[in-house]
C-alpha positions in Angstrom: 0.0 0.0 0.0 1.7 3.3 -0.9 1.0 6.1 1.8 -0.9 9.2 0.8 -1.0 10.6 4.2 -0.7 10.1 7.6 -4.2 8.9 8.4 -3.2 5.8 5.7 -0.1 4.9 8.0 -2.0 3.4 10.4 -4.6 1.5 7.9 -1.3 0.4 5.9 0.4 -1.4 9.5 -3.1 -3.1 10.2 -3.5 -4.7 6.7 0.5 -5.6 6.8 -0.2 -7.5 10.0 -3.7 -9.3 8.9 -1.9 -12.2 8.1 -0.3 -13.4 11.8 -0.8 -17.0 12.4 -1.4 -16.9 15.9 -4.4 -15.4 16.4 -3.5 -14.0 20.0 -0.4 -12.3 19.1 -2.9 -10.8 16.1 -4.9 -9.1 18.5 -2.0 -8.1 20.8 -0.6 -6.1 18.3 -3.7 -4.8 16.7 -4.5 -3.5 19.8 -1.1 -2.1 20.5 -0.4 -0.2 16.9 -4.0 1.2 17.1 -2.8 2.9 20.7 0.6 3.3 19.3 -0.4 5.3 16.7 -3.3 7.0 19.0 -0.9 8.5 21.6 1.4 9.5 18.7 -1.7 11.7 17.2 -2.7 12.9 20.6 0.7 13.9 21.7 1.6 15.6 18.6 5.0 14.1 18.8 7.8 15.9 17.4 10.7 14.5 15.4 13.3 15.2 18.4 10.8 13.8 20.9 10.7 10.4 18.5 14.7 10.3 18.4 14.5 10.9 22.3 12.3 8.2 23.5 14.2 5.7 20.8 17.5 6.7 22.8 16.1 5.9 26.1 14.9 2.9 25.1 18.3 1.9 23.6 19.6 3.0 27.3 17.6 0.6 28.9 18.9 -1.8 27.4 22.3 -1.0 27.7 21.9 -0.6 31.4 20.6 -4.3 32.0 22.9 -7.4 32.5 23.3 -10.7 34.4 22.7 -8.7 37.5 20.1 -5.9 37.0 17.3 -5.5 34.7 16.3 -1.8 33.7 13.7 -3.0 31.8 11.7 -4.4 34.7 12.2 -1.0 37.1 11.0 1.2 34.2 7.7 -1.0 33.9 7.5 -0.9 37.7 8.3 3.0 37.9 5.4 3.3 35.2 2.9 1.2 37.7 2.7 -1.1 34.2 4.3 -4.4 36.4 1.4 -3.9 39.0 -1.5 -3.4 36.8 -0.6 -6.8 34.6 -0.3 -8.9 38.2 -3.9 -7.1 39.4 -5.1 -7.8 35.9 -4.6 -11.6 35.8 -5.0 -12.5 39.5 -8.0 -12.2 41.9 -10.7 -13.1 39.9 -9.2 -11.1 36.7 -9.1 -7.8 39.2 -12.4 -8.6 41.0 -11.2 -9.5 44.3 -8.2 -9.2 46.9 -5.1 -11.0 46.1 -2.0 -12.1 47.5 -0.5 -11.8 44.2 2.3 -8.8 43.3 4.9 -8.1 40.8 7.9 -10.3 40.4 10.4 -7.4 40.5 13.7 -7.3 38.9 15.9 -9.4 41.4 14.4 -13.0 41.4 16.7 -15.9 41.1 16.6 -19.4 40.4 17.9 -21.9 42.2 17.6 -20.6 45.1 19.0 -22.9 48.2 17.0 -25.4 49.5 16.4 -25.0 53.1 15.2 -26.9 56.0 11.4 -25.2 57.1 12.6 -23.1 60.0 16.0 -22.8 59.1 17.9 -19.4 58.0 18.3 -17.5 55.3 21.0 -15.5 56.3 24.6 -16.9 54.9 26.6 -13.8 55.5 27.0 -11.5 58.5 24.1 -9.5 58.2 22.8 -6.8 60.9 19.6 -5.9 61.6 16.5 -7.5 64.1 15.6 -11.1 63.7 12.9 -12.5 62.4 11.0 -15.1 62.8 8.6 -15.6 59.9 5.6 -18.6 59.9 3.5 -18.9 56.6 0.5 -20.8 55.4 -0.4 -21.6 51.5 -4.0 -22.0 51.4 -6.6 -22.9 48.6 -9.1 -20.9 47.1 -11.6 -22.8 49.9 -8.7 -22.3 53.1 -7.6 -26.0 52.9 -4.0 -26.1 52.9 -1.8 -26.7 50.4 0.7 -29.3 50.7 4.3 -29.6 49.4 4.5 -26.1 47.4 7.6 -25.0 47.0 8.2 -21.5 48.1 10.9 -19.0 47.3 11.9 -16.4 49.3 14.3 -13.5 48.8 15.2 -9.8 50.6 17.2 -7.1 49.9 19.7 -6.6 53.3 19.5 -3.6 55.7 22.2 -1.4 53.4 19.2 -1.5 50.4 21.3 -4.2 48.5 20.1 -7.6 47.1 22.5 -10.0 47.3 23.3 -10.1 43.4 24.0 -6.4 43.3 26.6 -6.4 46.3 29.6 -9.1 46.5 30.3 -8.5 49.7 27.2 -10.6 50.6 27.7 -14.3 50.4 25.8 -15.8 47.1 22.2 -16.4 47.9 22.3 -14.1 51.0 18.6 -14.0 52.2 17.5 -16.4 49.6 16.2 -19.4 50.4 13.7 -22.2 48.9 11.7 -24.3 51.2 8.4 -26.7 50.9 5.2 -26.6 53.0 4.3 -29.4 55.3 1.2 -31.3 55.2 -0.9 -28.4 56.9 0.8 -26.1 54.3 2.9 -24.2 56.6 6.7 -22.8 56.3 8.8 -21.0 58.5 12.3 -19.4 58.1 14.7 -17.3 60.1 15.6 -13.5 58.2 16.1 -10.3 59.4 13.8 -7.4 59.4 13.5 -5.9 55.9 14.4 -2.3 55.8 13.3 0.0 53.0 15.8 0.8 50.1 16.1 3.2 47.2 15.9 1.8 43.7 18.7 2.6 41.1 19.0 6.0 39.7 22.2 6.0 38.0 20.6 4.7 34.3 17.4 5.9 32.6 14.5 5.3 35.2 16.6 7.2 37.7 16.7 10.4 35.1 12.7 9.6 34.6 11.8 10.0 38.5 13.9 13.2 38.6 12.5 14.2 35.4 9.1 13.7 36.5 9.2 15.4 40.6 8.7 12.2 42.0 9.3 12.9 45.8 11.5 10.0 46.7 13.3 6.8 45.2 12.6 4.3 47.5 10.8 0.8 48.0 9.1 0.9 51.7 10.7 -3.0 53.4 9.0 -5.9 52.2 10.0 -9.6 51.4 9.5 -11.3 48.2 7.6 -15.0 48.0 7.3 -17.2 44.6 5.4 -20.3 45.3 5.4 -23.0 42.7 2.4 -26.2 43.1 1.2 -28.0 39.8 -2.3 -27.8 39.7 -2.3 -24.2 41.0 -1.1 -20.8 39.4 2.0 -20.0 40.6 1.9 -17.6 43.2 3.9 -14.1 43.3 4.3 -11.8 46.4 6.0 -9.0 48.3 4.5 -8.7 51.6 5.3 -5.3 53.3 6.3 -4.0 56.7 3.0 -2.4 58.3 4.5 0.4 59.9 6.9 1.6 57.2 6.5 5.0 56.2 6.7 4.6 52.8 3.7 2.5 52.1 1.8 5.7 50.4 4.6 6.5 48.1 6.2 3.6 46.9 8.1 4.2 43.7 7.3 0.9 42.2 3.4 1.7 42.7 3.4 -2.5 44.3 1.7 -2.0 47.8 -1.9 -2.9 47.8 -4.0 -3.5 51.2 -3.8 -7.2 50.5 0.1 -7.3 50.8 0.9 -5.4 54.2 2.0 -8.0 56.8 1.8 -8.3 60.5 5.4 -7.4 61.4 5.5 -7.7 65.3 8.1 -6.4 67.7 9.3 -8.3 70.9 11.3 -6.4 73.4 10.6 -8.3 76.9 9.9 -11.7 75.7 12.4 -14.4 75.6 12.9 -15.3 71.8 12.9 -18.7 69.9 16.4 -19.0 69.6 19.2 -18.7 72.2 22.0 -16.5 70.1 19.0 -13.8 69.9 20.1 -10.1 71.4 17.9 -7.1 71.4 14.4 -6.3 70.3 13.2 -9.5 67.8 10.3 -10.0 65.6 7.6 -12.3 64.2 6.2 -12.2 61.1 3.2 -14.7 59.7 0.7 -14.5 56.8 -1.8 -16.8 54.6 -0.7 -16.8 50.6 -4.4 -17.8 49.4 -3.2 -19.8 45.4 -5.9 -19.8 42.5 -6.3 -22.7 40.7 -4.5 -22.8 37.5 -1.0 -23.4 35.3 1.7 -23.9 37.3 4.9 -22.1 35.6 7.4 -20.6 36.6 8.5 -17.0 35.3 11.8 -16.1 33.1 13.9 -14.9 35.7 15.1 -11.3 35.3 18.5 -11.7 36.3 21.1 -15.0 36.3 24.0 -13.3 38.1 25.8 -11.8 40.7 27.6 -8.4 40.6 31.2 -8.8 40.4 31.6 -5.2 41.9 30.3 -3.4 44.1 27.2 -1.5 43.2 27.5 2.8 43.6 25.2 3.9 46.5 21.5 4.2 44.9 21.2 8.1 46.1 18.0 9.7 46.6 16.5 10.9 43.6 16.7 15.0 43.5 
């Protein structure tokens, strides 16, 4: 089809993709030319603004490797990440769900791990916790022999992949429920942390006013059971500041835990000093495809990661 103007550009893509064989990935990007082309028309964008938002794309790719994934924090820093995981869990968006975005720091192979045994492989400070979790079907019966994931950043704002001075698989751990679908583990409080600003997203949030960088504490949870769709989670800290402003647009009312601080009782363990805590929470798992995601990272930082700085 030769192009007589620029209302024919958009008929002239549609007819050129008419043809896909899969009929899903047909109407994908049907739909997504049609807004494509929309928000270009609304926008009015200019040449320079095209070559612009070509280069930042180009940088976010350039910015992603083993270890971090631009890609990912730019769809969370857009609220995109959240609004897929609401979108295709609880009931399609009808109801409350235990689901949340994977985030760009999930491993595989994590460690297996004894249920109640630690996740902590490297000298770590911060409060103990004590963390004891139930899986749960769609009816409260308990799910049996899932296997869970579990993975937090450390007190300093670092995962373990983006810091080498943190043994490999530091707060990671893997562990299966018992028969009553329970799991515990040993961690540390998770302390809020400031997402990377030294690539493209950082230069977005700046761009854009946001007031702050940062993620308010939360752990992360995958939970894997054939028969059932596999579960994704962050559960946050409940009294955490940050809850109203997270830069990643991930807490919902679903996911903030029951943190609880101990100060004058005697804890679990006997190498336990100062104020401790307990953590616990039911991950309720639809009924579904049981597959696990592409993980968005496969390595670990072979130096030390700069100092994520507030955004200004």
């Amino acid at each position: 089809m030769i192009i007589g103007d620029q209302n024919e550009v958009t008929v002239a893509v549609l007819k050129a993709i008419e043809k896909t064989p899969d009929p899903r990935l047909r109407e994908i990007l049907t739909v997504m030319i049609k807004h494509l082309h929309g928000f270009i028309r609304e926008a009015r964008l200019s040449e320079e603004e095209f070559h612009q938002a070509c280069n930042f794309i180009v940088r976010l790719g350039q910015k992603s490797d083993a270890s971090h994934n631009e890609v990912v924090l730019m769809a969370g820093s857009l609220g995109v990440s959240s609004l897929v995981c609401l979108l295709n869990n609880g009931n399609k968006g009808q109801t409350e769900t235990s689901a949340s975005m994977l985030g760009p720091f999930w491993r595989l192979n994590s460690p297996p791990t004894p249920n109640g045994g630690s996740i902590v492989r490297s000298p770590t400070p911060g409060p103990v916790l004590f963390a004891e979790c139930k899986v749960v079907d769609g009816k409260g019966d308990p799910i049996a022999d899932a296997v869970v994931d579990v993975w937090q950043s450390s007190t300093e704002g670092l995962y373990e992949n983006q810091d080498p001075n943190q043994a490999d698989m530091n707060l990671r751990g893997q562990f299966r429920t018992d028969a009553q679908g329970r799991f515990a583990f040993r961690s540390i409080l998770p302390a809020g942390y400031p997402i990377p600003v030294d690539g493209p997203v950082g230069d977005f949030i700046r761009a854009v006013k946001r007031p702050h960088n940062y993620r308010p504490a939360h752990i992360h949870f995958l939970i894997y059971k054939p028969g059932f769709k596999t579960l994704i989670s962050q559960i946050y800290v409940n009294d955490d500041p940050l809850l109203e402003t997270d830069v990643q647009f991930g807490v919902t009312k679903a996911l903030i835990g029951n943190y609880v601080c101990h100060e004058n009782e005697a804890p679990p363990a006997p190498d336990v000093e100062g104020p401790w805590y307990t953590f616990d929470y039911t991950f309720a798992m639809e009924a579904g495809e049981a597959k696990l995601p592409r993980p968005p990272i496969s390595g670990k930082a072979v130096k030390e990661t700069p100092s994520p700085a507030m955004a200004k």
